[in-house]
N, C-alpha and C positions, 0 to 999 in steps of 0.2 A: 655903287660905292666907288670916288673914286679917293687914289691916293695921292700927293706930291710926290714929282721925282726926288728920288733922294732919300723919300720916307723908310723909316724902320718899320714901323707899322704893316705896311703893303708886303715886303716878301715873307713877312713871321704868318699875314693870314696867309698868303698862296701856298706856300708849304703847309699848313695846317689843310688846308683845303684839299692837297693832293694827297695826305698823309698817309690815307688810305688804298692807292693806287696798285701797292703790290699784295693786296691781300687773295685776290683771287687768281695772282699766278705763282707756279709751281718754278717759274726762271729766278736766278738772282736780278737785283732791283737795282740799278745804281739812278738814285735822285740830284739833281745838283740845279739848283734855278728853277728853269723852266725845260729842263732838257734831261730828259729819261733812256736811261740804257736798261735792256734786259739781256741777259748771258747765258748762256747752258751750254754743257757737255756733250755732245751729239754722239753717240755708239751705235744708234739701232735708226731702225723705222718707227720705233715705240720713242724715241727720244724727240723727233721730228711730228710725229702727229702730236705732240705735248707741247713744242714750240707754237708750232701752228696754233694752236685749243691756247695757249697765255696770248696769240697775238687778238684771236676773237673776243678773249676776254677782256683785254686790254679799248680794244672799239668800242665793245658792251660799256665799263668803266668811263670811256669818254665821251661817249652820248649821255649815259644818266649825266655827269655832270657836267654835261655841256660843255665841254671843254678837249676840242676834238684836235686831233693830231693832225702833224701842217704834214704832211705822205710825201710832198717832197724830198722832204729832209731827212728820211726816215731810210735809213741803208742798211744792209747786213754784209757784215762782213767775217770771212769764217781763215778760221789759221790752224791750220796742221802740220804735223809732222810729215806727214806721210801724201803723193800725191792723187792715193787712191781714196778721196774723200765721198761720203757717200748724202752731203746737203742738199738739197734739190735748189735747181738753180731760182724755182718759182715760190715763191711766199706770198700773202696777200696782208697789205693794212687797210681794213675799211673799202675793200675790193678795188684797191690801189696795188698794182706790184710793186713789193720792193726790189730794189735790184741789186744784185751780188756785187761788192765792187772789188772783190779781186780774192783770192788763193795764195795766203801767206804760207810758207815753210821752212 
């Protein structure tokens, strides 16, 4: 199916298509386009194995619909108060590493 540039039609389906995207993670969801942020609070190792478990799920989510994440673009970046942060520097999207791009505080 395709659209005209320009069309109304085209980004009302895309968003209905994606709409469903944050049901099976436990992260906040920010949607906007075609360009998905997920966010958490990180305090433990149990916070982190829960990033990790929404980022698998999120690959799950974009192979059923075919609709698979571009891993280059895809970056984490983490902000604390404090310089004793305990994120690991290693994440995977789709056994893509993401990579930390920097230690805000």
């Amino acid at each position: 199916m395709e659209f005209h540039k320009g069309s109304v039609l085209g980004p009302i389906l895309f968003l209905i298509y994606i709409n469903d995207i944050d049901v099976s993670v436990a992260c906040k969801v920010l949607k906007f386009a075609d360009d998905t942020k997920i966010y958490k609070v990180v305090n433990s190792q149990e916070d982190i194995e829960s990033f990790r478990n929404d980022l698998k799920n999120l690959v799950k989510w974009s192979v059923d619909w075919q609709m698979l994440f571009n891993t280059d673009k895809c970056k984490i970046i983490h902000i604390s108060h404090s310089a004793n942060y305990i994120f690991p520097t290693l994440c995977t999207l789709n056994m893509h590493v993401l990579h930390l791009l920097g230690v805000c505080s």
